[in-house]
Biopython code that builds the backbone (N, CA, C, O; Angstrom):
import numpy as np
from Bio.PDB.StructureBuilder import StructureBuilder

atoms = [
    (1, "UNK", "N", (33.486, -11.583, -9.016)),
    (1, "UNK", "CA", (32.173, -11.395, -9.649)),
    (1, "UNK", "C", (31.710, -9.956, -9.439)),
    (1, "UNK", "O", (31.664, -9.390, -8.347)),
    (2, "UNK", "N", (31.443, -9.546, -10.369)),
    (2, "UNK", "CA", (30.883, -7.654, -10.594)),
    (2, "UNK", "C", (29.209, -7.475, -9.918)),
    (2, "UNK", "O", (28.238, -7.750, -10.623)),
    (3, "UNK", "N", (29.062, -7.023, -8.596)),
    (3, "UNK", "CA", (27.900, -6.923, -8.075)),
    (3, "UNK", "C", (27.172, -6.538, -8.802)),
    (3, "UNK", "O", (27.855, -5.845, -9.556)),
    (4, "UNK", "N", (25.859, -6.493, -9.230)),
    (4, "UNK", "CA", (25.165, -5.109, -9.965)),
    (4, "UNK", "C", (24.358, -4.873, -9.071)),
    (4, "UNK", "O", (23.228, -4.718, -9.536)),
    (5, "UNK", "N", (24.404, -4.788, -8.167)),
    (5, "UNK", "CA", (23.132, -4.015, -6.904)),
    (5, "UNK", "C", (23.947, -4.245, -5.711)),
    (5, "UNK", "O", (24.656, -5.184, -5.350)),
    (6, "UNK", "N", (23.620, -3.048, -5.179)),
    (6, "UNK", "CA", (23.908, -3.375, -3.265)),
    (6, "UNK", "C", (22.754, -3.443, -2.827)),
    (6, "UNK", "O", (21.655, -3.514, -3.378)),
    (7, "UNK", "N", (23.307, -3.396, -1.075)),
    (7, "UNK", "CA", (22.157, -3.672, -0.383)),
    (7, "UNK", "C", (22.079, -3.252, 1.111)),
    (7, "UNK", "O", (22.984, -3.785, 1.754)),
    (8, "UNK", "N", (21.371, -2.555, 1.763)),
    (8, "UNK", "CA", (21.560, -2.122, 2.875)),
    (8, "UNK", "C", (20.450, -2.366, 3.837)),
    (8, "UNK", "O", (19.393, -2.722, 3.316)),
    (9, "UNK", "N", (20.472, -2.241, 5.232)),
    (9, "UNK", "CA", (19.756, -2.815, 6.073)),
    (9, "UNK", "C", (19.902, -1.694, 7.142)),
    (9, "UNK", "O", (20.954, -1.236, 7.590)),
    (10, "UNK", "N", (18.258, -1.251, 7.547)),
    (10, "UNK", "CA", (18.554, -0.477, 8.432)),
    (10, "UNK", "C", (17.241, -0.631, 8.991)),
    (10, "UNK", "O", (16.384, -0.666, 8.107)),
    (11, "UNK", "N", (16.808, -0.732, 10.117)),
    (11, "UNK", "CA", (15.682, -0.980, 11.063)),
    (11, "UNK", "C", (15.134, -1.670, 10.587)),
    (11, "UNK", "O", (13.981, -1.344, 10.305)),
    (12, "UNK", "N", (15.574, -2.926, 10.236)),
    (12, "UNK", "CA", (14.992, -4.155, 9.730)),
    (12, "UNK", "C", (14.186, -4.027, 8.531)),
    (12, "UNK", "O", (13.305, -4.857, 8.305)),
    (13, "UNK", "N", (14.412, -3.050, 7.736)),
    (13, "UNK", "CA", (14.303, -2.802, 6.346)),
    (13, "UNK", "C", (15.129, -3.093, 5.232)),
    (13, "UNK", "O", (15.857, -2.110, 5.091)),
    (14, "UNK", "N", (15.331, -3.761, 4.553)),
    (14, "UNK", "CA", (16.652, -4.034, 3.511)),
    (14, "UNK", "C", (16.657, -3.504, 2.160)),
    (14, "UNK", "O", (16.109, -4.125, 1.249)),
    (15, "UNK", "N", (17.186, -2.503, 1.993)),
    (15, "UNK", "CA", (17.088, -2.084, 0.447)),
    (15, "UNK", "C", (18.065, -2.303, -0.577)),
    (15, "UNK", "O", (19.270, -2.257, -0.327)),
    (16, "UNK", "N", (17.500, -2.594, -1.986)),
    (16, "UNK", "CA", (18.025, -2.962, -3.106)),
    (16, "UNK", "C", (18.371, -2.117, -3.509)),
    (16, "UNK", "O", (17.597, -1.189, -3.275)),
    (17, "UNK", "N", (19.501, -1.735, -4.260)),
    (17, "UNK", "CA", (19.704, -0.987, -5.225)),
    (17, "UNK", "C", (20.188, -1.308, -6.711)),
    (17, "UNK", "O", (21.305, -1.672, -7.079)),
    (18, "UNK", "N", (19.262, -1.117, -7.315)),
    (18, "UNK", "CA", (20.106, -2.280, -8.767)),
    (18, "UNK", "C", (20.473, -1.096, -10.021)),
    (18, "UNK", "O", (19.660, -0.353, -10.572)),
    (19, "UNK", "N", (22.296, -1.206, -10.325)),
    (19, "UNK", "CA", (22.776, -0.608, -10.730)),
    (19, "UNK", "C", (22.655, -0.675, -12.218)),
    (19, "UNK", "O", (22.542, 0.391, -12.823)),
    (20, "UNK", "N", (22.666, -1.807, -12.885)),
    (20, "UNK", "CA", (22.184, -2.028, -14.177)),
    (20, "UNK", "C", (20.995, -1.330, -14.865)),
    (20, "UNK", "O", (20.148, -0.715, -14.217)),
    (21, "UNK", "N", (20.966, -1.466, -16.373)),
    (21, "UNK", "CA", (19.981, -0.850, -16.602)),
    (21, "UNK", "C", (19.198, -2.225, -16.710)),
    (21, "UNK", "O", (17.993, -2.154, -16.471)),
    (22, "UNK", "N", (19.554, -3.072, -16.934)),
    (22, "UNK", "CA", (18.411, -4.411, -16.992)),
    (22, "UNK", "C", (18.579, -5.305, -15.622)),
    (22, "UNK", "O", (19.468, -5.367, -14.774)),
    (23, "UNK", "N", (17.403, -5.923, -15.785)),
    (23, "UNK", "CA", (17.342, -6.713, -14.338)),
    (23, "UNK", "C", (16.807, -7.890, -15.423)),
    (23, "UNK", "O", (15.765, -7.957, -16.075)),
    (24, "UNK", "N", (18.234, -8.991, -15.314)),
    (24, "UNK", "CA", (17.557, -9.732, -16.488)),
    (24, "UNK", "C", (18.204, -11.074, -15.792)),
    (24, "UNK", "O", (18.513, -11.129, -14.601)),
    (25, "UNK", "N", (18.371, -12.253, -16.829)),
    (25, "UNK", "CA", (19.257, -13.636, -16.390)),
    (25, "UNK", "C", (20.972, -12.752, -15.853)),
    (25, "UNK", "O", (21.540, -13.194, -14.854)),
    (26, "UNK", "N", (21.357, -12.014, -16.335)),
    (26, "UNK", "CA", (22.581, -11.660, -15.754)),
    (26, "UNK", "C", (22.676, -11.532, -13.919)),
    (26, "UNK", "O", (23.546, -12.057, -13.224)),
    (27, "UNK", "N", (21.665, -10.793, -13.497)),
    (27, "UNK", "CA", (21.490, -10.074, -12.488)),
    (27, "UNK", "C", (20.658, -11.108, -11.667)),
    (27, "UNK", "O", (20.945, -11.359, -10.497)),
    (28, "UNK", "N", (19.834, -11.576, -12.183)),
    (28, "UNK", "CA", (18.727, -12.416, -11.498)),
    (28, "UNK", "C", (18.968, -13.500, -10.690)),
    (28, "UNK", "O", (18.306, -13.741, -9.680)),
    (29, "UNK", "N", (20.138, -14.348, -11.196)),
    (29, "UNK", "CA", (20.270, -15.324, -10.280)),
    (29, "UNK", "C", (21.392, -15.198, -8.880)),
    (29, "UNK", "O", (21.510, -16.001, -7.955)),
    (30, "UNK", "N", (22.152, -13.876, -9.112)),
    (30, "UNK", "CA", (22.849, -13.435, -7.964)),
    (30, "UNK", "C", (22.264, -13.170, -6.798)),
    (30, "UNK", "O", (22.487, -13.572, -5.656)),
    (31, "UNK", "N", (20.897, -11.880, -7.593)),
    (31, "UNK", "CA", (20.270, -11.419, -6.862)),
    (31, "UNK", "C", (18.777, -12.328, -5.784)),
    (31, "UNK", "O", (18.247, -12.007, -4.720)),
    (32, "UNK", "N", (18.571, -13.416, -6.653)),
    (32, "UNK", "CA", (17.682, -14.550, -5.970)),
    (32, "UNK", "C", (18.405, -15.160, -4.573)),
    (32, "UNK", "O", (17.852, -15.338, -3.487)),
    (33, "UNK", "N", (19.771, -15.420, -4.923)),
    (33, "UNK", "CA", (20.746, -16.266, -4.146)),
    (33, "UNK", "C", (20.741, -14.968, -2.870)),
    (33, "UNK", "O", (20.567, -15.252, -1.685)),
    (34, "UNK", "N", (20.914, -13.851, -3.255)),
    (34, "UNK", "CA", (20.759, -12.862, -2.052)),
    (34, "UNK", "C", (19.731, -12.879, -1.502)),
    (34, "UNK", "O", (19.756, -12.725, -0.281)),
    (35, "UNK", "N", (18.212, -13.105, -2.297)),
    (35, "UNK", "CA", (16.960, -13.031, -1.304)),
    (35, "UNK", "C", (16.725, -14.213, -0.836)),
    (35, "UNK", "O", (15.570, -14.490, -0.512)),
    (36, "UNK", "N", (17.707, -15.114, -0.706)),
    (36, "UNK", "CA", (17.375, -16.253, 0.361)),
    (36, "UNK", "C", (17.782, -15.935, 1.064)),
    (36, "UNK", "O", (17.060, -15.432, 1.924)),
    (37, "UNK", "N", (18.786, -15.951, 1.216)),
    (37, "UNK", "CA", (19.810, -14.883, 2.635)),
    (37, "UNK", "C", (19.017, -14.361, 3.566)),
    (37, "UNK", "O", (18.584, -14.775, 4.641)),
    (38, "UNK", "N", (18.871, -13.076, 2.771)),
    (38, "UNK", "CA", (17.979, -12.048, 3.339)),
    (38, "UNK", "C", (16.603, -11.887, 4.058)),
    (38, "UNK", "O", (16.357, -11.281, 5.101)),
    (39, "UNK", "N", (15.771, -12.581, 3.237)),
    (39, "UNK", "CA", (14.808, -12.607, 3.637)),
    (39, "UNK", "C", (14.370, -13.510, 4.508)),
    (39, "UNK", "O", (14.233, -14.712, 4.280)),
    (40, "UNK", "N", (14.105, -12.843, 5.697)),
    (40, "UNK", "CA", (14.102, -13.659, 6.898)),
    (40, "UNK", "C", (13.166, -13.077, 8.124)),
    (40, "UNK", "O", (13.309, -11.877, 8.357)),
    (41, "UNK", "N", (12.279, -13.766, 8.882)),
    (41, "UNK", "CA", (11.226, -13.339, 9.901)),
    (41, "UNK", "C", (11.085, -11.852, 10.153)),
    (41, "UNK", "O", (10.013, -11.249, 10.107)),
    (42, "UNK", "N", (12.553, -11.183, 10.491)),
    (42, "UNK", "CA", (12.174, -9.775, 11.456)),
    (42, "UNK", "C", (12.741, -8.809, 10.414)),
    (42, "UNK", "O", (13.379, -7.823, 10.783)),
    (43, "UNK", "N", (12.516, -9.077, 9.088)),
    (43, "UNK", "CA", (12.686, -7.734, 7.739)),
    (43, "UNK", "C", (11.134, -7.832, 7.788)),
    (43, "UNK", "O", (10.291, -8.724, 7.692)),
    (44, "UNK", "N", (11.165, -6.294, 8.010)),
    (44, "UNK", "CA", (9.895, -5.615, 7.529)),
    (44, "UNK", "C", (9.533, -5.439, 6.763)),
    (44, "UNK", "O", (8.333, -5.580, 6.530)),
    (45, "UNK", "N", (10.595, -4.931, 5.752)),
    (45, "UNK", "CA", (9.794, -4.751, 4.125)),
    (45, "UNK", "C", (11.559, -4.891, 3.439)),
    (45, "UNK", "O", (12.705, -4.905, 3.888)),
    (46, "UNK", "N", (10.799, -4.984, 1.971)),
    (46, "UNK", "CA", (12.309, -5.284, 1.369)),
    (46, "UNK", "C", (12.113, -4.329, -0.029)),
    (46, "UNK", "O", (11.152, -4.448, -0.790)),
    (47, "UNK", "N", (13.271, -3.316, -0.214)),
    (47, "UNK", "CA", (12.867, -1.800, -1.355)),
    (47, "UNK", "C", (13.788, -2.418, -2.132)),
    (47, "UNK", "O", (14.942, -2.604, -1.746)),
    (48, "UNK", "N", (13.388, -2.748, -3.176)),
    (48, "UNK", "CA", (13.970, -2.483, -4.605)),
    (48, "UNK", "C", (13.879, -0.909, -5.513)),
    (48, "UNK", "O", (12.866, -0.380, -5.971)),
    (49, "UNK", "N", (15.181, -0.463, -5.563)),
    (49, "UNK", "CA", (15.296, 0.594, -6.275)),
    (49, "UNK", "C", (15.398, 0.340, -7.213)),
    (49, "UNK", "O", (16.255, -0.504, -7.475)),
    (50, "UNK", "N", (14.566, 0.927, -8.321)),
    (50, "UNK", "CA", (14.495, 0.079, -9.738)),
    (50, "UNK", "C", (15.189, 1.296, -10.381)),
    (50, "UNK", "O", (15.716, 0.990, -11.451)),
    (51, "UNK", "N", (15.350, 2.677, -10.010)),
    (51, "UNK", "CA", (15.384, 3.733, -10.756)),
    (51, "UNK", "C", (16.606, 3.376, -12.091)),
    (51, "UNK", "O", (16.291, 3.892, -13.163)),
    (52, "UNK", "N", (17.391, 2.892, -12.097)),
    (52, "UNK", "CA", (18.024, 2.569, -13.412)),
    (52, "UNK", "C", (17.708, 1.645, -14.191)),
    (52, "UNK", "O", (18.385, 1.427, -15.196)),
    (53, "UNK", "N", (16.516, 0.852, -13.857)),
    (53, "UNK", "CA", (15.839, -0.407, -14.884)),
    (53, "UNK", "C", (15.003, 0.259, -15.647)),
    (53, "UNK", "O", (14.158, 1.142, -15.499)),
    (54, "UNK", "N", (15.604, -0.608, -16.811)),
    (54, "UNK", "CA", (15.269, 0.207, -18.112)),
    (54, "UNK", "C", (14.361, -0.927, -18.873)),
    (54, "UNK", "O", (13.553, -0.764, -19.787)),
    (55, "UNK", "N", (14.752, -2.117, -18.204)),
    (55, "UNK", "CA", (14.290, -3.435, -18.892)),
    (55, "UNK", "C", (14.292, -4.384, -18.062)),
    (55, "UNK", "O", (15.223, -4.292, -17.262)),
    (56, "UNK", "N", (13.672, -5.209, -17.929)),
    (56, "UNK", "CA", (13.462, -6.773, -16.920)),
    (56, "UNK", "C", (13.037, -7.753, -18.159)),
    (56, "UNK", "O", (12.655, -7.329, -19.250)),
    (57, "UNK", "N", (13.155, -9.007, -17.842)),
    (57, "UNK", "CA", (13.245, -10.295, -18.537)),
    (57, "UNK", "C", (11.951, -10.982, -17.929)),
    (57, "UNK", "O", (11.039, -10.283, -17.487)),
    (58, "UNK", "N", (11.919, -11.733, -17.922)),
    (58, "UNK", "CA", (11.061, -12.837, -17.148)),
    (58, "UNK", "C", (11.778, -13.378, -15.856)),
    (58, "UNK", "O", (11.047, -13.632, -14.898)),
    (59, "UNK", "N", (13.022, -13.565, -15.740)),
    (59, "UNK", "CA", (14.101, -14.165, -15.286)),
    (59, "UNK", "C", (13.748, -12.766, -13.953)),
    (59, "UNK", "O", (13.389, -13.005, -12.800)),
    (60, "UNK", "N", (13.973, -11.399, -14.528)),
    (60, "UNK", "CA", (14.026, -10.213, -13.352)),
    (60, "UNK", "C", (12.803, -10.326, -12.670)),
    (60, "UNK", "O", (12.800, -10.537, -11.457)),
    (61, "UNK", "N", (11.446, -10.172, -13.508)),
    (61, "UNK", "CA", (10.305, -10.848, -12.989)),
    (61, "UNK", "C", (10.554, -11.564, -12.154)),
    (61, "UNK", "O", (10.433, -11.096, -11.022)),
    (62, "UNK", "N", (10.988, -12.932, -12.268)),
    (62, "UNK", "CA", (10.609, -14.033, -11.454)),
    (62, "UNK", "C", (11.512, -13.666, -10.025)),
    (62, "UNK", "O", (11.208, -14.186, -8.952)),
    (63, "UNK", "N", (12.604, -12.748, -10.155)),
    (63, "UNK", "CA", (13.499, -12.352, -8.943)),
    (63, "UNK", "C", (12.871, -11.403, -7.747)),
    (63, "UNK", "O", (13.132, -11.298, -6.549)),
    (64, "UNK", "N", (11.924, -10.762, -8.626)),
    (64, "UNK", "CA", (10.568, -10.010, -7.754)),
    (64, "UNK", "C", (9.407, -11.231, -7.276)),
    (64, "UNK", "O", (8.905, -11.231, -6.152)),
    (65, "UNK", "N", (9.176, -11.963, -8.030)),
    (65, "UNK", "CA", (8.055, -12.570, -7.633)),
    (65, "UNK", "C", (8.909, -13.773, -6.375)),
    (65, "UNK", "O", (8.140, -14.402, -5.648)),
    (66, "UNK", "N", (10.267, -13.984, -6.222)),
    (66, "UNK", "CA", (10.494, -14.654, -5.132)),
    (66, "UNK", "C", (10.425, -14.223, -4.199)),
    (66, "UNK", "O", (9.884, -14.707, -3.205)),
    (67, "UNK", "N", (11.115, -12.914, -4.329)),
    (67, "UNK", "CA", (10.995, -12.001, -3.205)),
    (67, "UNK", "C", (9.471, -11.575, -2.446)),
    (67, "UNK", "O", (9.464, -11.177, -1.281)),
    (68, "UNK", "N", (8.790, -11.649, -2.878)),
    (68, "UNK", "CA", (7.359, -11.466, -2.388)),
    (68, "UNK", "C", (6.634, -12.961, -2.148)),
    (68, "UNK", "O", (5.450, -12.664, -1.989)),
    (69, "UNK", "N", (6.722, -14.045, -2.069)),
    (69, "UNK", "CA", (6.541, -15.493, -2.173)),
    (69, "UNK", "C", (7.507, -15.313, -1.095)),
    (69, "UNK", "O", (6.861, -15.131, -0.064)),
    (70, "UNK", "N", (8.949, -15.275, -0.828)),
    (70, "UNK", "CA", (9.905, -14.882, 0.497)),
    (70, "UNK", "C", (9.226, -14.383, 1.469)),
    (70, "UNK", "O", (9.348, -14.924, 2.568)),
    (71, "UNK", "N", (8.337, -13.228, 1.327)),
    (71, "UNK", "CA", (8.127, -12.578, 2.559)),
    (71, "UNK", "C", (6.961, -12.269, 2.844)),
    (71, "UNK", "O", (6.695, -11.491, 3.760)),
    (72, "UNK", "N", (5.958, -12.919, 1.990)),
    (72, "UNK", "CA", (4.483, -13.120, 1.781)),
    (72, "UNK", "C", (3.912, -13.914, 3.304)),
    (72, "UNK", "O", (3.012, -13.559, 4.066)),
    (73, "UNK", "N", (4.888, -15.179, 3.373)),
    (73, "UNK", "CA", (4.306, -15.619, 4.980)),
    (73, "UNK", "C", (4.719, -14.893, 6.299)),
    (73, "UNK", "O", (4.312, -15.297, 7.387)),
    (74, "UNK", "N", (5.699, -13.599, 6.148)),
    (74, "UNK", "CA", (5.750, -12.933, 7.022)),
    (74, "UNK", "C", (5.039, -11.773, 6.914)),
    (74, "UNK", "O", (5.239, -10.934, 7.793)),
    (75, "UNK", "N", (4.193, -11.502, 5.979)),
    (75, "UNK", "CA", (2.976, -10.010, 5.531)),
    (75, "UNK", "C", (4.123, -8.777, 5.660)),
    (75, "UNK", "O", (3.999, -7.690, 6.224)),
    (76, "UNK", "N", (5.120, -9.252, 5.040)),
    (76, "UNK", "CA", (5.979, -8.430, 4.911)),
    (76, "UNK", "C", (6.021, -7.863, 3.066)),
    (76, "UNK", "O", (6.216, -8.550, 2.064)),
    (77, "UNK", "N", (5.723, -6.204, 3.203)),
    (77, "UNK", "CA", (5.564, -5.704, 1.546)),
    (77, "UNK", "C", (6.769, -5.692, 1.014)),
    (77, "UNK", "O", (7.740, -5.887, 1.744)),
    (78, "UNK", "N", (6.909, -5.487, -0.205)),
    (78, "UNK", "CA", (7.561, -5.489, -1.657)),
    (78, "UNK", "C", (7.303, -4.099, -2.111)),
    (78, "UNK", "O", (6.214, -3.772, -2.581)),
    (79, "UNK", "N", (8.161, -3.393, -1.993)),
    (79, "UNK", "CA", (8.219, -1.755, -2.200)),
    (79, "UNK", "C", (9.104, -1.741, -3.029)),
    (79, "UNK", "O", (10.190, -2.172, -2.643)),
    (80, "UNK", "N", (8.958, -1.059, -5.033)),
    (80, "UNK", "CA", (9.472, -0.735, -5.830)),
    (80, "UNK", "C", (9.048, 1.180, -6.028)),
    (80, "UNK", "O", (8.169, 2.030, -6.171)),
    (81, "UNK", "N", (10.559, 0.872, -5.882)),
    (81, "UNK", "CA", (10.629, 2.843, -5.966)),
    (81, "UNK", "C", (11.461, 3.316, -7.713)),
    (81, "UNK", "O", (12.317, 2.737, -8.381)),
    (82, "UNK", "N", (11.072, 3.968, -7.821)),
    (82, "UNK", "CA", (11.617, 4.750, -9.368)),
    (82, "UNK", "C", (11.498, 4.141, -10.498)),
    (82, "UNK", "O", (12.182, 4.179, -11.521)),
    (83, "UNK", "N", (10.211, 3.362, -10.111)),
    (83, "UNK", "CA", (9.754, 2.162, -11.243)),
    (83, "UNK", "C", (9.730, 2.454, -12.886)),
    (83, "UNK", "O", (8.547, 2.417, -13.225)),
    (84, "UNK", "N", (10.379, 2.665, -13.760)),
    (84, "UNK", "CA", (9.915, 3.203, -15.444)),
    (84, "UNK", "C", (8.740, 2.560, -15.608)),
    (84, "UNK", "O", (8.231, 1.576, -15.071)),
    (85, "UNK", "N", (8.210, 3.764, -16.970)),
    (85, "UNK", "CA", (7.010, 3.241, -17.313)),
    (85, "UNK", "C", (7.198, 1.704, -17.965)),
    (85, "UNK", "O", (6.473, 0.735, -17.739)),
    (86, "UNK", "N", (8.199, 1.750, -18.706)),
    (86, "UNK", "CA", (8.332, 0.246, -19.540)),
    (86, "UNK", "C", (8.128, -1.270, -18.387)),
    (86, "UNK", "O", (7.410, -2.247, -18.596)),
    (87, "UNK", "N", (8.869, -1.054, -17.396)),
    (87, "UNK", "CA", (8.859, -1.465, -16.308)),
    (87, "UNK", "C", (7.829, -1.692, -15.592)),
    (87, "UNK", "O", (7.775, -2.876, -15.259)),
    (88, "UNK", "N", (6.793, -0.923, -15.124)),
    (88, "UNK", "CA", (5.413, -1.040, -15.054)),
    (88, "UNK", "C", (4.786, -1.613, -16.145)),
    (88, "UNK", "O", (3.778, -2.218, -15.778)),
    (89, "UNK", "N", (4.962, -1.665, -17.265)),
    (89, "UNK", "CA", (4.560, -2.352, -17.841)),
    (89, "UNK", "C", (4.679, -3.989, -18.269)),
    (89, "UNK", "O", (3.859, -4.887, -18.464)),
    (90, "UNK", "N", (5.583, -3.920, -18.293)),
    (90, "UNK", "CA", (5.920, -5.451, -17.901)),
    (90, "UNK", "C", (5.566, -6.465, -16.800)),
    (90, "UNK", "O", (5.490, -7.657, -17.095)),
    (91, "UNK", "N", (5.301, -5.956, -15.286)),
    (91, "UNK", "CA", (4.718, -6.431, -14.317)),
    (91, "UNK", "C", (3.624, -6.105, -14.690)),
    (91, "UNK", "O", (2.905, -7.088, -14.511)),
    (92, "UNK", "N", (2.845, -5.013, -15.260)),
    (92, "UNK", "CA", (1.554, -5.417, -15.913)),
    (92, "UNK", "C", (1.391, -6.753, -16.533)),
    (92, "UNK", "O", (1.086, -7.862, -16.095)),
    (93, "UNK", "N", (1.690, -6.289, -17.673)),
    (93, "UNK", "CA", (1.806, -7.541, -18.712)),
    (93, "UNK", "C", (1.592, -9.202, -18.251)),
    (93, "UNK", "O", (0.901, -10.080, -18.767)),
    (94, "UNK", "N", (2.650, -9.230, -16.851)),
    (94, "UNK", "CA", (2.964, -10.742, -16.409)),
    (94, "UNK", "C", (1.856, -10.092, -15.215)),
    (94, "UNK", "O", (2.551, -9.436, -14.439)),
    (95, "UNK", "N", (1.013, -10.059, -14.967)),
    (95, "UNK", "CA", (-0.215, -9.617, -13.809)),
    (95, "UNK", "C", (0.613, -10.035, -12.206)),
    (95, "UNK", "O", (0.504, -10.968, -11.412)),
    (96, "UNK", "N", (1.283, -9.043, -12.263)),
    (96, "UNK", "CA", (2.058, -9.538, -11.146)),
    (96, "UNK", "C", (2.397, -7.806, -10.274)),
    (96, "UNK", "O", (2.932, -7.540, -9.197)),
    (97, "UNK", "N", (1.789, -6.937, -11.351)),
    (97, "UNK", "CA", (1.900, -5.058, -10.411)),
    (97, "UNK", "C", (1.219, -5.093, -9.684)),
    (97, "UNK", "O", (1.174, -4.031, -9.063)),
    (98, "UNK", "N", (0.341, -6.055, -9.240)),
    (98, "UNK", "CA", (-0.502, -5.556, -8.058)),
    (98, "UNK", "C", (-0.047, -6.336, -6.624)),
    (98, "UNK", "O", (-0.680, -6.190, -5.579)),
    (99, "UNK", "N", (1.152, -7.186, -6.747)),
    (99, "UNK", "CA", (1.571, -7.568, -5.576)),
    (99, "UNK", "C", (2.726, -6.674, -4.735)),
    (99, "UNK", "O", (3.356, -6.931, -3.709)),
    (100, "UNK", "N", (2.718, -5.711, -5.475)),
    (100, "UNK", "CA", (3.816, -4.832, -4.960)),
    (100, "UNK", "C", (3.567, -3.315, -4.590)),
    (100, "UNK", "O", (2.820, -2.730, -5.375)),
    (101, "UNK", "N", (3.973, -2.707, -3.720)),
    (101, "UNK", "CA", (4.031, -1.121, -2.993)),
    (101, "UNK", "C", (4.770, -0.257, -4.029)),
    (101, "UNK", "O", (5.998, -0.327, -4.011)),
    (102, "UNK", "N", (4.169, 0.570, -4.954)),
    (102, "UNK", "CA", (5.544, 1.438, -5.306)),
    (102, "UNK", "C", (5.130, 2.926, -4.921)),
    (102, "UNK", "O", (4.050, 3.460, -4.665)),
    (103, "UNK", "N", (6.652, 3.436, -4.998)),
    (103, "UNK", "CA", (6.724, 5.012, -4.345)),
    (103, "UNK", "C", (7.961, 5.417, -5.465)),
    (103, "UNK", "O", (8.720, 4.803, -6.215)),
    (104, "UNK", "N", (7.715, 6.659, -5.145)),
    (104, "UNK", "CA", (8.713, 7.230, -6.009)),
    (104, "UNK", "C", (10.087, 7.376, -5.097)),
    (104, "UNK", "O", (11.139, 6.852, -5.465)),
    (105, "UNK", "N", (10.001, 7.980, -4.126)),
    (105, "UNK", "CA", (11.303, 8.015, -3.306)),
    (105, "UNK", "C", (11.767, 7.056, -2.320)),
    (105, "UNK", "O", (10.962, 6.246, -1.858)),
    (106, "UNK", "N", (12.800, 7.061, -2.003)),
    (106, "UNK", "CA", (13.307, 5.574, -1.020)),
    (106, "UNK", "C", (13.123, 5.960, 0.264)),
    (106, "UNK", "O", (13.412, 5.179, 1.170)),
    (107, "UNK", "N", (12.424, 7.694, 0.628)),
    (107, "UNK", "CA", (12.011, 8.015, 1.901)),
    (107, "UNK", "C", (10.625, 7.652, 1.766)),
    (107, "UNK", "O", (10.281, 6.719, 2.491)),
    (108, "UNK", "N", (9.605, 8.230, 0.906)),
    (108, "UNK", "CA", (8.324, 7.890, 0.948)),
    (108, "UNK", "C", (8.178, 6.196, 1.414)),
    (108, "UNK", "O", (7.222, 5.745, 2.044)),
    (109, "UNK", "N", (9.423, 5.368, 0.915)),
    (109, "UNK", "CA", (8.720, 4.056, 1.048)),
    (109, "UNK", "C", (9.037, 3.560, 2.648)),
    (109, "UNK", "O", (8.549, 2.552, 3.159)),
    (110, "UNK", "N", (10.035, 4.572, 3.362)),
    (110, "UNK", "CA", (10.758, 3.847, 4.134)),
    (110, "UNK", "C", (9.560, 4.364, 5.284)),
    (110, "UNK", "O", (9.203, 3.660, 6.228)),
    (111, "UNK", "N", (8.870, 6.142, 4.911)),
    (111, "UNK", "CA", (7.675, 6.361, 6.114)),
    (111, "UNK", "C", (6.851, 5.245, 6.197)),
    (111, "UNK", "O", (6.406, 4.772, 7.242)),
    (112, "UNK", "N", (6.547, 4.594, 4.413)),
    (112, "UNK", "CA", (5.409, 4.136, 4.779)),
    (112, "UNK", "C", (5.436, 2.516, 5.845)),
    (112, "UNK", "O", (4.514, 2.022, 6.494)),
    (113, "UNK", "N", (6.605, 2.122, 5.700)),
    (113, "UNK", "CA", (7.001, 0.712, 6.110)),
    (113, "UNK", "C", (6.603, 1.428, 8.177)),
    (113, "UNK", "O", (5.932, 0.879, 9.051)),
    (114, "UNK", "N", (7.219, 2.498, 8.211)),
    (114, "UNK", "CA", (7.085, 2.904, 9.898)),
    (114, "UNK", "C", (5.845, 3.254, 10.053)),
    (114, "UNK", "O", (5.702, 3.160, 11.272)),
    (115, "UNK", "N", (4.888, 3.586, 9.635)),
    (115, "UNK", "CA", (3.727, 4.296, 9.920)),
    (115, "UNK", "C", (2.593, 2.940, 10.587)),
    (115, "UNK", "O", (1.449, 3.215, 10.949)),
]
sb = StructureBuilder()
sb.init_structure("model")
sb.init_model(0)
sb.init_chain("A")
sb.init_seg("    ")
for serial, (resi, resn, name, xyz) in enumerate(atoms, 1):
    if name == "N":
        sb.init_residue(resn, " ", resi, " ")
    sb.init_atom(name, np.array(xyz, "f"), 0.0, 1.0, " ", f" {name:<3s}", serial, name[0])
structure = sb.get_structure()
């Protein structure tokens, strides 16, 4: 099976990287099956690098909105970095941009998780 995102973990931070330009039903249900895994008591925050999403579905939506429902009872944030405008717009659209941290760089998000 062809990953389309990695994922790395470093001081109990876990970051996404999603290689596709869409985050759609292709990507979504791999990537859900990973945030059960993952998301777990002592992750601090969890970064989705969106910088190559060009497009999300409802399906990519709903892969963000688990992830934050995941880590919501640990007050653990949802940090989207290199978000497109189309992209912002769409979590507009589904009123769901305001549950999430975004930054432009994957350092800005990682100070803000330590600060």
């Amino acid at each position: 099976m062809n990953m389309n995102f990695t994922f790395e973990t470093a001081d109990n931070i876990v970051i996404f990287t999603l290689k596709n330009a869409n985050l759609d039903l292709e990507i979504s249900a791999q990537l859900k099956a990973k945030l059960l895994i993952l998301c777990q008591p002592d992750v601090e925050a969890l970064i989705f690098d969106l910088t190559n999403i060009e497009y999300v579905d409802s399906s990519g939506l709903g892969a963000l909105l688990l992830a934050y429902r995941q880590m919501k009872e640990y007050e653990s944030p949802i940090i989207l970095i290199g978000v497109q405008p189309i992209v912002k717009k769409m979590l507009s659209i589904s009123q769901i941009d305001d549950l999430f941290v975004y930054f432009d760089t994957k350092q800005e998000a990682i100070d803000y998780v330590k600060k």
